[in-house]
C-alpha positions as CSV (number, residue, x, y, z in Angstrom):
1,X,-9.7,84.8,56.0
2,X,-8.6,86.1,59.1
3,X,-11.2,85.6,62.0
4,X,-10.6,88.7,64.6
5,X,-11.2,89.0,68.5
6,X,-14.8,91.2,67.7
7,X,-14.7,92.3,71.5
8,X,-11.1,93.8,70.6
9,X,-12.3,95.0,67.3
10,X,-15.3,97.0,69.7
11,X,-13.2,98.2,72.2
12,X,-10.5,100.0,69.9
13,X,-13.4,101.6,67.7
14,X,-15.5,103.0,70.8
15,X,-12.1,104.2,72.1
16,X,-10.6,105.3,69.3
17,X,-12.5,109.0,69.0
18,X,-12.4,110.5,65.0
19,X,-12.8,113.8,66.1
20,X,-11.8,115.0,69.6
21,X,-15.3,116.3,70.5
22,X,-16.8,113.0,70.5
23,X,-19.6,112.9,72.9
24,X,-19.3,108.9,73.5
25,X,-15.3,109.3,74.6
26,X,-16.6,113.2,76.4
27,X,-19.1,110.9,78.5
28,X,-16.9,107.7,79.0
29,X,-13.5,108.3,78.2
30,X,-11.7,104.6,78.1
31,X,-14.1,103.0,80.8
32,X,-15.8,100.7,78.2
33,X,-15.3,97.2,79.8
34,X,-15.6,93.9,78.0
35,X,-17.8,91.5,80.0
36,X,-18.7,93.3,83.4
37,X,-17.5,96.6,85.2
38,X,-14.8,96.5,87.1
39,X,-15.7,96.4,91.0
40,X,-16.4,100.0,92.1
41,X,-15.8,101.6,88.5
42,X,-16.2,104.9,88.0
43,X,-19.6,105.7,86.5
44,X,-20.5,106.7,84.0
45,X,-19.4,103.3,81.5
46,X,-20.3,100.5,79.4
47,X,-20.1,97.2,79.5
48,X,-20.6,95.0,76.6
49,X,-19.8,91.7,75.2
50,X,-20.4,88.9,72.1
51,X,-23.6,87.4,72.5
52,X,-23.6,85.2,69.3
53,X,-23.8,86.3,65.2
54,X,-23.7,84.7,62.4
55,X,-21.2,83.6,59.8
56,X,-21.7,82.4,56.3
57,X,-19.5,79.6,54.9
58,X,-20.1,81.2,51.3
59,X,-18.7,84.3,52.6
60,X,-16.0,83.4,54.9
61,X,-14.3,86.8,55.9
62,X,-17.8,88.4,56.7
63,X,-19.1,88.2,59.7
64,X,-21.7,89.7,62.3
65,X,-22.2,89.2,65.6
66,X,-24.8,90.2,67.8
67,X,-23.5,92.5,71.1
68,X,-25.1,93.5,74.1
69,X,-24.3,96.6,75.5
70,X,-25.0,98.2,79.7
71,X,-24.4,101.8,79.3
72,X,-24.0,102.4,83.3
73,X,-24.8,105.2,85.4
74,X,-25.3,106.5,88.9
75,X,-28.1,108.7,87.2
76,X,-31.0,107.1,85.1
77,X,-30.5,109.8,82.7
78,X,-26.9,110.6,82.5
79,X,-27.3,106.5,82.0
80,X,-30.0,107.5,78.8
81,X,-27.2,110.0,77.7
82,X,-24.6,107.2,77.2
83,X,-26.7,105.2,75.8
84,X,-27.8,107.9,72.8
85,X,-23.9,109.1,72.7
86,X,-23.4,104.9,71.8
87,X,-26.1,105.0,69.3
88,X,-24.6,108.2,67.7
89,X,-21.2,106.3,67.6
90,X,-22.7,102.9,66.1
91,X,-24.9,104.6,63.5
92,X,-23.8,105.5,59.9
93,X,-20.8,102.9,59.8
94,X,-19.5,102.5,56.4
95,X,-16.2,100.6,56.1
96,X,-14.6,102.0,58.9
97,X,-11.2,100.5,59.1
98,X,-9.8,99.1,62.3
99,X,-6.5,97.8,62.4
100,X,-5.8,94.6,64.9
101,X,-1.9,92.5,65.0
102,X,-1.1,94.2,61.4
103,X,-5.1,93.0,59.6
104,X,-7.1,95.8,58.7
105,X,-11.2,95.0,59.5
106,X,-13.9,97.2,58.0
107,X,-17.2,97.6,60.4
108,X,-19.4,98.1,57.3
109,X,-22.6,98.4,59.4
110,X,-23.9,97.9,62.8
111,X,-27.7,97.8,63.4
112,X,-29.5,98.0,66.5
113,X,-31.6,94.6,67.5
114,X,-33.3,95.9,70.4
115,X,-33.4,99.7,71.3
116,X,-32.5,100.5,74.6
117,X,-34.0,99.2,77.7
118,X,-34.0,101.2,81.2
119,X,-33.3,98.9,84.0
120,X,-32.4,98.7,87.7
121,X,-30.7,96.0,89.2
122,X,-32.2,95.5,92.7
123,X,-29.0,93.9,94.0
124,X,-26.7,97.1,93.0
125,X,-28.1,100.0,95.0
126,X,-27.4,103.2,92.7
127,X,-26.5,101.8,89.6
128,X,-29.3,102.5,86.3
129,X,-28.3,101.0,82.7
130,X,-29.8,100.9,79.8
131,X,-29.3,97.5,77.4
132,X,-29.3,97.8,74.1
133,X,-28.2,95.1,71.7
134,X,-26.8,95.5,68.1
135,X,-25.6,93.1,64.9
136,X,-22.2,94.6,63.8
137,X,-21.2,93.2,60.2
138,X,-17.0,92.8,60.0
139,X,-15.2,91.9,56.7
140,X,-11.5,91.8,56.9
141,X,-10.9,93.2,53.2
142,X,-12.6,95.5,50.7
């Protein structure tokens, strides 16, 4: 069992686009940012990060854990837009291989936890997101 970096693992799949017309990567490009945005980061993003999961010790190379997600925006609904474009990108995942430091991991599922929530942060004039949270299930062999 090999026990990956699951922020890595997220970051390469959201920026690694199948097809070249995929709306998340049209929206976003490469600004999906692991913990916070970057100080005065071009909009419109996401940030996300590991929140927890779970592991089974009867299972050891599958695991999920539990990710929040900020799809950010100037615009409340260019900030809804990102936010569907990541659902589009999470749902339907069936062994999707990833390749991290020479391991291959499959995301065989992700499921959202909480559908997205609109909010406005009071101390960042401008800024809308909308949180989401999802359980993404990682083996690291079929």
């Amino acid at each position: 069992m090999s026990l990956v970096d699951t922020n890595h693992l997220i970051q390469k799949y959201l920026t690694t686009s199948s097809t070249q017309t995929d709306p998340l990567i049209a929206l976003v490009g490469t600004r999906i940012y692991h913990l916070r945005l970057p100080e005065k980061a071009t909009l419109p993003a996401i940030s996300y990060f590991t929140r927890g999961g779970t592991a089974d010790p009867e299972v050891p190379n599958i695991f999920s854990p539990s990710v929040q997600f900020n799809c950010w925006s100037d615009d409340k609904e260019e900030a809804r837009q990102v936010y569907r474009a990541l659902y589009d990108a999470l749902q339907g995942l069936g062994n999707v291989g990833i390749t991290i430091d020479g391991t291959t991991y499959y995301i065989t599922k992700a499921r959202e936890e909480v559908q997205g929530q609109d909010l406005v942060d009071i101390d960042i004039p401008g800024y809308f997101s909308v949180l989401a949270f999802y359980s993404i299930t990682v083996r690291d062999n079929l």
